[in-house]
C-alpha positions, 0 to 999 in steps of 0.5 A: 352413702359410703361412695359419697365418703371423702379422701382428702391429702394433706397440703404438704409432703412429709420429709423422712427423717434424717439420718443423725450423722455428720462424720465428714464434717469433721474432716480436714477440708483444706486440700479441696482447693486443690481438687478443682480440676484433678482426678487425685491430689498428692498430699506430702508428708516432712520426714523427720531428720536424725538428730545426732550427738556432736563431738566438737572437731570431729567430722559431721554424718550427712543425711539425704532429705526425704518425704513420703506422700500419700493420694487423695482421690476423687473417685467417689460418684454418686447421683440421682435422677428423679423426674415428674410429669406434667399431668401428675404435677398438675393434679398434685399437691405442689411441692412434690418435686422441691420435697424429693430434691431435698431428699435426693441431696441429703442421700448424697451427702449421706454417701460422704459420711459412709465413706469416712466410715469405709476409709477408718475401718479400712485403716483399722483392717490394715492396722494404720488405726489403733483400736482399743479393745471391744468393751459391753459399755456400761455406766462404770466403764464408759469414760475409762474407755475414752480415757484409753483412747487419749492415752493412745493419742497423747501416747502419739504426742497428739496435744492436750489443747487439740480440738477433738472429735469423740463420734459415738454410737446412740448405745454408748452415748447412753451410758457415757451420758452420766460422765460428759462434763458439759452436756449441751443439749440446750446449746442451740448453736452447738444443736446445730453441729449435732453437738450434744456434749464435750468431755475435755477438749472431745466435742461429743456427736451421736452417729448412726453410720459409724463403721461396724463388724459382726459384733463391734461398733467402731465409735471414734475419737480423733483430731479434726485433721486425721482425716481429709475430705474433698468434694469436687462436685456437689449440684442440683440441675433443674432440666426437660426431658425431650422425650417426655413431658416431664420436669426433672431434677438430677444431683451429681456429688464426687468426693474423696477421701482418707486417713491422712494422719493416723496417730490423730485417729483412735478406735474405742470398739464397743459390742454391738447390742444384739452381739453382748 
């Protein structure tokens, strides 16, 4: 009777799991307005004048105004094209294609997150980042680590009452966990955000993509406005194949990003668990 057996599927499709990221929300977004229709954006920068001791009735230095500018391009492309044919979607469980969708979209978003991890490790390279030096956290050590991290900032007279951004690893949120002044993991709003705690003015998250070398994670702490992110195109389009009999979905995003205040940006290197 083995032939009479039965295979039944399961009326829905099982999502994976996300990955726990969200470095390019907390991004600085305000120069996306001006990416509409540009393949970069020129972001200018005051620079400070001399200040310089009067001595009455004596003649005054003049000095020329100057401002530095640094380019916001857009020149991140990624899609996905998927389709299904007409024949599998009618002998299907339904909601094939609306499942993949949404796993195509979280893919690509999931680029924006690796590049912001590209651009700061990129920035620490080229020594624009400060990073503090690599540690083995432990319970003992962990807050003294991030406390070297404000004092790097305050030191780059970033201010007590900023909003902070303190991204770490899922290791060293382990044992940071002791020392987080709030831990809000039953804040649903806060859940939300992917936000599991604060310490001072920090909002904790946990992140999976942040930037890596050969033995140290690069968690981070920084102000909401060290990094700029624009996307200039994020969308999904339903369409026919002429050459098929098929439904299909594909998503297109372009993005940028970079570091556009690096005294609002430190690095805390912790030592990755398989390099201790």
């Amino acid at each position: 009777m083995d032939v009479a057996m039965q295979t039944i599927w399961h009326k829905a499709y099982e999502r994976a799991l996300e990955t726990i990221t969200s470095l390019r929300n907390h991004c600085d977004f305000k120069y996306e307005s001006d990416s509409k229709n540009a393949k970069e954006v020129k972001i200018l920068n005051a620079v400070r004048p001399t200040v310089k001791k009067y001595v009455p009735g004596t003649k005054i230095d003049r000095e020329s105004i100057s401002a530095t500018d640094m380019t916001l391009k857009l020149d991140q492309f990624y899609y996905f094209n998927i389709s299904l044919d007409d024949v599998h979607k009618a002998q299907s469980v339904p909601g094939g294609m609306e499942a993949c969708a949404k796993e195509g979209s979280l893919a690509l978003s999931e680029e924006g997150d690796k590049y912001v991890a590209e651009v700061v490790k990129q920035g620490v390279t080229n020594t624009d980042i400060a990073a503090v030096d690599s540690i083995t956290p432990t319970k003992e050590n962990a807050i003294d680590h991030v406390e070297n991290g404000f004092e790097v900032l305050y030191g780059n007279n970033c201010k007590v009452s900023e909003k902070y951004w303190l991204e770490v690893s899922p290791s060293f949120y382990k044992v940071l966990r002791p020392s987080i002044i709030d831990v809000l993991t039953d804040n649903v709003e806060m859940a939300k955000k992917g936000i599991v705690g604060t310490y001072g003015n920090a909002r904790i998250t946990i992140e999976n993509l942040l930037p890596k070398d050969e033995t140290d994670v690069y968690n981070i702490l920084r102000t909401e406005h060290a990094v700029a992110f624009a996307e200039q195109i994020n969308k999904v389009e339903a369409y026919r194949p002429q050459d098929a009999f098929e439904d299909a979905l594909k998503g297109l995003y372009v993005f940028g990003a970079l570091v556009a205040r690096p005294k609002e940006i430190v690095v805390l290197k912790t030592k990755l668990p398989d390099a201790e």
